[in-house]
C-alpha atoms as one frame of an Amber mdcrd trajectory, in Angstrom:
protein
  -7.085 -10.668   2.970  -9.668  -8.072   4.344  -7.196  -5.342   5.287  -4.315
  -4.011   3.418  -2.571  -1.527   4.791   0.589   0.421   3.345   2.480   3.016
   5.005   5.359   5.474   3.152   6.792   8.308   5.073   5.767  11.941   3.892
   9.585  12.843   3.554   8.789  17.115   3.527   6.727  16.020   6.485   8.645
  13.591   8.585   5.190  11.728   9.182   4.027   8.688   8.100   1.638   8.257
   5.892  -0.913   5.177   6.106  -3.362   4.283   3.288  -5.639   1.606   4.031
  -8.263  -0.394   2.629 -10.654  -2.339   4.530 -13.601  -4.704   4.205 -16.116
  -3.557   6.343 -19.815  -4.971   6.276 -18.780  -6.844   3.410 -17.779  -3.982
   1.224 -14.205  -2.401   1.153 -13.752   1.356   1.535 -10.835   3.346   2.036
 -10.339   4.186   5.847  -7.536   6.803   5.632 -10.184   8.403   2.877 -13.114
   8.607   4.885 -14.317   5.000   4.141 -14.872   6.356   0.644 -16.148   3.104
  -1.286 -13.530   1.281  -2.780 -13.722  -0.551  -6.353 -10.792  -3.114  -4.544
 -11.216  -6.218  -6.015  -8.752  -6.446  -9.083  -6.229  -4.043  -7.243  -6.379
  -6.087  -3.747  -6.269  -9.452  -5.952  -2.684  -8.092  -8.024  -1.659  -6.912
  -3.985  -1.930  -9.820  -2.773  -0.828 -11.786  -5.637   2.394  -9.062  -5.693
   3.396 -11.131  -2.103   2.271 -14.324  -2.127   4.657 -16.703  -2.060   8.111
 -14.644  -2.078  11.179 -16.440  -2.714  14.160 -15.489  -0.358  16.783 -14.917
  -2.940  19.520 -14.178  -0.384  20.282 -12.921   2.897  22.312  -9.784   3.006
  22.106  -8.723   6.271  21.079  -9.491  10.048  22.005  -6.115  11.571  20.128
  -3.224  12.583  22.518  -0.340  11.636  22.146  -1.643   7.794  18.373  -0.681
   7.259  19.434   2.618   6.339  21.912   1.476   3.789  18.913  -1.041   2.654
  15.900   1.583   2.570  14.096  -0.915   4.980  13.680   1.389   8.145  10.245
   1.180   9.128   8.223   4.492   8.344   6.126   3.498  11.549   9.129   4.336
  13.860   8.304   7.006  15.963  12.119   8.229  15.873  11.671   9.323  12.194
  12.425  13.312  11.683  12.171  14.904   8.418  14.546  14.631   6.059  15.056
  11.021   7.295  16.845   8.833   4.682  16.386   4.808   3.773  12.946   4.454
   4.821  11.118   2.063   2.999   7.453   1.432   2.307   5.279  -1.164   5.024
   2.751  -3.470   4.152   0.482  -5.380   6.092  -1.995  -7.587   5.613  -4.787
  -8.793   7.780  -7.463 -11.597   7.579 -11.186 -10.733   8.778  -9.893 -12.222
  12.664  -7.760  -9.311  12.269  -5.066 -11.715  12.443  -1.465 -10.522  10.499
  -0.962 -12.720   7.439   2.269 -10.536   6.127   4.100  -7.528   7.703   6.996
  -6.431   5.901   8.881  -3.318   5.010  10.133  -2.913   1.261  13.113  -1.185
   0.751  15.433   0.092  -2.346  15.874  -1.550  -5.585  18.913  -3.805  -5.721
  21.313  -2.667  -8.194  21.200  -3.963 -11.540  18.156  -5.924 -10.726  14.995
  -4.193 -11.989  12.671  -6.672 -10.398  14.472  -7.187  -6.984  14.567  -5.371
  -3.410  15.296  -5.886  -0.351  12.692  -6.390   1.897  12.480  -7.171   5.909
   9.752  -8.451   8.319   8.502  -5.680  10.442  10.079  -6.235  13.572  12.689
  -8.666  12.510  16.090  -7.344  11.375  17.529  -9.814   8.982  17.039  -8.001
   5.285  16.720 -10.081   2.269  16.560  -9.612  -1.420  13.151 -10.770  -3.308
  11.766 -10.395  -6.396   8.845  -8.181  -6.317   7.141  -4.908  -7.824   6.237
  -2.383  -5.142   3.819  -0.439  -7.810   1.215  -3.189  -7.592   1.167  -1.778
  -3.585  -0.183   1.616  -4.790  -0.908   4.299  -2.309  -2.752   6.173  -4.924
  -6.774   6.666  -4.109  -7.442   6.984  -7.539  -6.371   3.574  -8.217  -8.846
   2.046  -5.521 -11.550   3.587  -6.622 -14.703   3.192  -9.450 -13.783   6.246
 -12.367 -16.843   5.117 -13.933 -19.120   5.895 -10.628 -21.880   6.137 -12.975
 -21.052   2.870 -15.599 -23.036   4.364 -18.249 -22.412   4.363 -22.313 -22.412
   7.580 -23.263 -24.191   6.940 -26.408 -27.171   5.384 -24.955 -27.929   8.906
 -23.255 -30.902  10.875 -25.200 -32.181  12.978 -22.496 -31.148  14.886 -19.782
 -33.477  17.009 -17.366 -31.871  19.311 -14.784 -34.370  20.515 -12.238 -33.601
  23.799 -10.399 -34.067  24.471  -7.168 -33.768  26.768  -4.492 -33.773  26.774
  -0.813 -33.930  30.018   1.147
């Protein structure tokens, strides 16, 4: 995977929201963050890790009026208004051809079932119920990035010079 991209609608908006990060030049940055350099390689591993390999636990539904009812209505659609209910969160992963290796739109928590929801391919309409954890698709930018931009020990520091200069 060299793109992951995950789009949630800004409900007090009615727009969606994208946050992506991208390899680019063989470094990933954050692309919805002014490529701001992004420390992706644990988070993108547990991403991609979240999806790979999801087992179809059942089929609940192959029509299009039950998104709503499933929270798998694609935040993409241009139809969206505020206030719009059932929207779910899309994910989609490319490889460096740019090619799609997963598209698919997460919805609500099934009941009872902490570690299920129902989930749909983008574009397809048949919803399904899969075990997976949405928070390992964090659309935080603090999670993507280095805290420690510095990575120094405190304790080793014994000096510190601050120069101070002025430009007229």
């Amino acid at each position: 995977v060299s793109r992951l991209k995950i789009v949630k609608l800004d409900e007090v908006k009615g727009l969606a929201e994208p946050f992506e990060v991208a390899k680019r030049d063989g470094l990933f940055s954050i692309p919805s963050h002014e490529n701001y350099p992004a420390d992706a390689r644990s988070h993108l591993v547990d991403a991609v890790t979240s999806v790979n390999d999801l087992e179809i636990l059942a089929q609940v539904s192959s029509s299009p009026g039950s998104h709503e009812d499933f929270g798998v209505v694609d935040p993409e659609d241009d139809s969206l208004d505020r206030g719009a209910e059932g929207v779910g969160m899309r994910v989609t992963m490319n490889d460096s051809e740019d090619e799609i290796l997963a598209d698919f739109i997460i919805g609500k928590q099934v009941a009872d079932e902490s570690d299920q929801h129902f989930v749909r391919r983008a574009g397809n309409d048949h919803v399904y119920t899969v075990e997976i954890d949405p928070d390992k698709l964090s659309t935080k930018f603090e999670d993507w990035i280095e805290r420690d931009f510095l990575k120094f020990d405190p304790v080793d520091l014994t000096e510190v010079d601050i120069d101070d200069y002025l430009l007229q």
